[in-house]
VONUDREN-131798 format. One record per residue (C-alpha): x, y, z; residue in three letters. Coordinates in steps of 0.02 Angstrom, whole numbers, plus 32768, in hexadecimal, padded with zeros to 4 digits. Layout:
XYZALA
...
***
This chain:
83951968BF81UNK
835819A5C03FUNK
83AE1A34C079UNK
83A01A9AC0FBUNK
83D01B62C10FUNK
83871C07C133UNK
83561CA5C0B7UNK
83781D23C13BUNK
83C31D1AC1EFUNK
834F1D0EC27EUNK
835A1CE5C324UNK
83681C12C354UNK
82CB1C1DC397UNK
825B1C5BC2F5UNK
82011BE5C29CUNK
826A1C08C1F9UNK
830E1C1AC239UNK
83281B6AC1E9UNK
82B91B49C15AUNK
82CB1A97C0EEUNK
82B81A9FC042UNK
82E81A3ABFA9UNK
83861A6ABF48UNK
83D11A2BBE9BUNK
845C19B7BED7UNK
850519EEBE9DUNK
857E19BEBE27UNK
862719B6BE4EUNK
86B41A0DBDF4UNK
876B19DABDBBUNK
87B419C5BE5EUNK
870919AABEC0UNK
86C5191CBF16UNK
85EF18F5BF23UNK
85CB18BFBFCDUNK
853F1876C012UNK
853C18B2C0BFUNK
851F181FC15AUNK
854518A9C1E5UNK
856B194BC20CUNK
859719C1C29FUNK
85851A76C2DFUNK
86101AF2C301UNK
85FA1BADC352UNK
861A1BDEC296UNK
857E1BA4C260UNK
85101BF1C2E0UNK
85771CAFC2B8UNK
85591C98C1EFUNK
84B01C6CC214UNK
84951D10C285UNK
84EE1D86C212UNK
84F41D50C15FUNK
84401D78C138UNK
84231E1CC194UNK
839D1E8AC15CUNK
83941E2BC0C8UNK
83171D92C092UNK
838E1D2AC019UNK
83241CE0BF6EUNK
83791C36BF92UNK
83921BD0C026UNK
84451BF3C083UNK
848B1B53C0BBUNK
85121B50C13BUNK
856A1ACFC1A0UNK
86201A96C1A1UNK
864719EFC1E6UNK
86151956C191UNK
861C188AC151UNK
85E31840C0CEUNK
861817CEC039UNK
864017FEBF97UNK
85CB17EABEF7UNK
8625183CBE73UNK
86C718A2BE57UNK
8704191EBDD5UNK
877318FABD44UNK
881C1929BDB5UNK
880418D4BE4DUNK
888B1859BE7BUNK
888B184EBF49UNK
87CA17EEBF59UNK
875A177BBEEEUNK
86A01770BEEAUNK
86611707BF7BUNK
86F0173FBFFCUNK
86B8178BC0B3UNK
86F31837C0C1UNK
86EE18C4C15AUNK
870A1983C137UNK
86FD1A2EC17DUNK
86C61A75C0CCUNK
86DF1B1BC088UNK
867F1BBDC0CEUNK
86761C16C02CUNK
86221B75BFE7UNK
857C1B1DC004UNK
856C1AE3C0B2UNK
855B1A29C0FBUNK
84931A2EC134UNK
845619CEC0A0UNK
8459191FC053UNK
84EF1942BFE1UNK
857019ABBFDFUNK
861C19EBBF5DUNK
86CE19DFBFADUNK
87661A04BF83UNK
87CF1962BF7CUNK
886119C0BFC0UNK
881319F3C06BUNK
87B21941C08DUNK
87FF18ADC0F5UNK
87DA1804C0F3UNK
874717C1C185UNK
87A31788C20FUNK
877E16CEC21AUNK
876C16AAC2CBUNK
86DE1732C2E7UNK
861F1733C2CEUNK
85FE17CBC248UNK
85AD1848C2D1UNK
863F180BC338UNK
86AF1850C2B9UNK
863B18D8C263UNK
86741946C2F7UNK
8723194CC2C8UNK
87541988C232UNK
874B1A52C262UNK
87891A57C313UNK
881C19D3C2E1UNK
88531A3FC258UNK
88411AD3C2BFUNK
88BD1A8EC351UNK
891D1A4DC2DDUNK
89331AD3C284UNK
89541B5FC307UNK
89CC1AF1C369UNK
8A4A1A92C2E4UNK
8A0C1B21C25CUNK
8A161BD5C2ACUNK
8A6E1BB2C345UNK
8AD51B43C2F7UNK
8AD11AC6C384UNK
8B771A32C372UNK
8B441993C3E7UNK
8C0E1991C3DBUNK
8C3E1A43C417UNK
8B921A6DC487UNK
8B8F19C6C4ECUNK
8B5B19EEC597UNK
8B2F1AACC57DUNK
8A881AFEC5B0UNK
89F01B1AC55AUNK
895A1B84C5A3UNK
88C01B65C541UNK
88371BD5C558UNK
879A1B74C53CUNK
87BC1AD3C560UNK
870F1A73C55BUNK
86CE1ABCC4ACUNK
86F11A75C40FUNK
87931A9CC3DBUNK
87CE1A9CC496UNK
87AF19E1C494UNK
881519B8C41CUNK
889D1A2EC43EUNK
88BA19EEC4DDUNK
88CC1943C49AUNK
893E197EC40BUNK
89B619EBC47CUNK
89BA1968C500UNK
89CB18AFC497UNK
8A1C18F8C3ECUNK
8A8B199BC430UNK
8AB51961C4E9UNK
8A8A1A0BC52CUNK
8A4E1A19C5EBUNK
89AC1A4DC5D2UNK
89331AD9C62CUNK
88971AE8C603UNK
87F51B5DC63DUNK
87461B1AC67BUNK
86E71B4EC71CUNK
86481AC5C71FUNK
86731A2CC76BUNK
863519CEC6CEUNK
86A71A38C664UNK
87511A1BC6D7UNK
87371965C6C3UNK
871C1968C601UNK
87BB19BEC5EEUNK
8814194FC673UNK
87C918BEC5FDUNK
88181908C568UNK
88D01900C5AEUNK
88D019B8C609UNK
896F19A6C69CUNK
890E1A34C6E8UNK
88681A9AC6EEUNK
88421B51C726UNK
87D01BC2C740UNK
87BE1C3DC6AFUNK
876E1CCEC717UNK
87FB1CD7C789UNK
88851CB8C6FDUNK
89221D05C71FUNK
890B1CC9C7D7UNK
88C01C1CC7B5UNK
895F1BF4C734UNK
89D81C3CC7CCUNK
89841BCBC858UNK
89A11B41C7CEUNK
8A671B4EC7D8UNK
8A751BB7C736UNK
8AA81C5DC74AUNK
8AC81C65C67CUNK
8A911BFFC610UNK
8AEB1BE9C551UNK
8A421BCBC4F1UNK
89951C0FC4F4UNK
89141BF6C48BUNK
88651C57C483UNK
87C71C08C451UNK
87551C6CC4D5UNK
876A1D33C497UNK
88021D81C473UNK
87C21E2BC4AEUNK
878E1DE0C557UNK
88361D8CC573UNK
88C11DF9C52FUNK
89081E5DC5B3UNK
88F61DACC61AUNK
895C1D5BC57EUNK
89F21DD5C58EUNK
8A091DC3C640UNK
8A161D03C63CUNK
8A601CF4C59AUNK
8B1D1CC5C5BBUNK
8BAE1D3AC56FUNK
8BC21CF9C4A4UNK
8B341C91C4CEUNK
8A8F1C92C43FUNK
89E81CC7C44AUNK
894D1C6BC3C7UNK
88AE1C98C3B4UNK
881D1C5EC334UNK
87861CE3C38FUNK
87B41D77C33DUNK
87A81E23C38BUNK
87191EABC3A7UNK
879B1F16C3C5UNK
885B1F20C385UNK
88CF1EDFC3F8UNK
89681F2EC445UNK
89EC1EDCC3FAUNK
8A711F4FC433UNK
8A4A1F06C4ECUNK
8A9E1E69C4A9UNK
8B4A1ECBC472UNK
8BA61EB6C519UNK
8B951E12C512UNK
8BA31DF2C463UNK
8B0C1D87C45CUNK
8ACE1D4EC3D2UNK
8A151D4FC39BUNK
89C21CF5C305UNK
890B1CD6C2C9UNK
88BF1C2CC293UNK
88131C0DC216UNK
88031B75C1E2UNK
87B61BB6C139UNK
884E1C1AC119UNK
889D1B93C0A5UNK
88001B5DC034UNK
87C41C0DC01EUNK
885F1C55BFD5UNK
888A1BAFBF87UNK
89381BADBFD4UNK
89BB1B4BBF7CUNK
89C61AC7C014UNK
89151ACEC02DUNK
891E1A06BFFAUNK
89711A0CC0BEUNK
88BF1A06C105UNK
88AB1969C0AFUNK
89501922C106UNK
8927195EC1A5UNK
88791907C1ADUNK
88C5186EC16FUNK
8952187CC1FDUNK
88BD189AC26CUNK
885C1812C240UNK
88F41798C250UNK
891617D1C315UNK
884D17AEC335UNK
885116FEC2E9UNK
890A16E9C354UNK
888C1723C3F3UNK
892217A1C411UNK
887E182DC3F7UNK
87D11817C427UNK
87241878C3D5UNK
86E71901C430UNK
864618DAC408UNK
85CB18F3C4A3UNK
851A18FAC463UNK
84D018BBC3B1UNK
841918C5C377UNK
83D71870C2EFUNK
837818B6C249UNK
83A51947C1C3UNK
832719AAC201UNK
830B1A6CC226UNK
82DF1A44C2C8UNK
837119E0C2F7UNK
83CF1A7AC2ACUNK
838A1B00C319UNK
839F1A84C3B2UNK
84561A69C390UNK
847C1B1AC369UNK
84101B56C408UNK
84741ADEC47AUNK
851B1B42C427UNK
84D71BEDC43CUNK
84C61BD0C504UNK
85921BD5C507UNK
856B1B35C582UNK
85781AA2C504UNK
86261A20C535UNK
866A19D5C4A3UNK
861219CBC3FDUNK
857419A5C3CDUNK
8549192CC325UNK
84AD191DC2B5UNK
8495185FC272UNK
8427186CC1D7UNK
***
């Protein structure tokens, strides 16, 4: 099969920091699916793994990345009971597994949804990681109720990437929150007006930009910008009891003890944290997808999907994962093969 990876990391703009090759296509195990991939996407993740997981090092085979993709099944493994051959699938994949830049691909059945219906495959190629993600850090870690939480506030830090997208949409249409959310480009306030925000600020003037929005606490925040960057800003706006997610990781260790007066809680979300410990409800990744896929056939959630090129192709790689490294790119970004 064509594949596409790297043997060692390189900057986007070296000739070889994509190289295509040919690769034995895979066979799938007991609780595997084989996919033959239609469309994929790009996510910050792949342009980090691609930077760091080869350093100083030149790799005797290929690495191939990528985690976002749809396809349809061609074969499954003797215990698979949720898909048959010939049925559409979309995924987020596994990072300790081979990646999605190649013609087929092994997933677990137990983290792969069924192809919403209503959308185009690079339409819903872009899902599958940043839905999971939202989904995941708001009804998962924060343990969001639509019941309880109606009509509380939400600050979402990043509001025009990826995962912002859809967590706007989620928090506003599926949890009822009010929702604030940061851009500063004109082009980036009205994507995450279009996605359901109630209001927009300016994330270089935070703490007064929230304020001059009526909030002078708000009960949710979530991170998707730079923990680091945005902590002390976090525990000032963050109300009393109120919770604090972030999937960016740190640099630096936090100072949790300047969220004791308020008894704040703070969690961490990867979206990889099920499949690579095999968790015993990792099969929830499949439900979630499918509940996913189900609110964008209702029209209830739209894709996030903003620009697509077309080909499997190196170049098309280092074109999508150059537009990612700018920090500039709105919504996601799909590859049609």
């Amino acid at each position: 099969m064509k594949a596409i990876g790297f043997k060692t990391s390189l900057p986007i703009e070296d000739n070889e920091s994509f190289i295509e090759f040919e690769a034995v296509k895979p066979a799938p195990g007991a609780h595997d699916l084989l996919v033959k991939i239609d469309a994929i996407s790009v996510n910050p993740v792949d342009f980090k793994i691609r930077q760091n997981s080869a350093k100083d090092t030149v790799l005797e085979t290929p690495k191939i990345i990528g985690w976002d993709a749809v396809g349809i099944v061609q074969a499954v493994g003797e215990k698979v009971t949720l898909f048959e051959v010939g049925d559409p699938v979309y995924y987020a994949g596994d990072i300790t597994k081979q990646g999605s830049n190649a013609e087929f691909q092994i997933i677990d059945e137990r983290i792969a949804g069924r192809k919403p219906t209503s959308l185009s495959i690079e339409e819903a190629a872009v899902i599958p990681l940043t839905a999971l993600t939202a989904w995941e850090i708001l009804f998962d870690r924060i343990r969001i109720s639509p019941e309880k939480d109606k009509g509380k506030s939400i600050l979402i830090i990043g509001g025009a990437g990826g995962v912002g997208s859809i967590a706007i949409q989620l928090a506003k249409k599926i949890a009822g929150l009010t929702v604030i959310a940061t851009a500063s480009r004109p082009e980036t306030i009205e994507w995450c007006k279009k996605q359901g925000a109630d209001f927009v600020v300016d994330h270089k003037n935070l703490i007064e930009a929230v304020r001059e929005a009526g909030f002078e606490h708000v009960d949710f925040i979530l991170d998707f910008v730079d923990t680091n960057a945005y902590w002390d800003i976090m525990t000032e706006l963050i109300k009393p009891q109120g919770h604090i997610a972030s999937i960016t990781g740190s640099s630096n260790p936090v100072t949790l003890n300047s969220l004791k007066s308020k008894s704040v809680s703070f969690s961490w979300e990867l979206m990889y944290t099920r499949s690579m410990f095999q968790t015993d409800d990792m099969i929830e990744q499949h439900h979630i997808l499918n509940k996913v896929a189900d609110l964008l056939d209702e029209g209830i959630l739209k894709t996030t999907l903003n620009k697509t090129l077309n080909g499997l192709t190196a170049g098309n790689l280092k074109q999508a994962h150059q537009l990612l490294e700018s920090g500039k790119t709105i919504g996601k970004i799909a590859i049609k093969f």
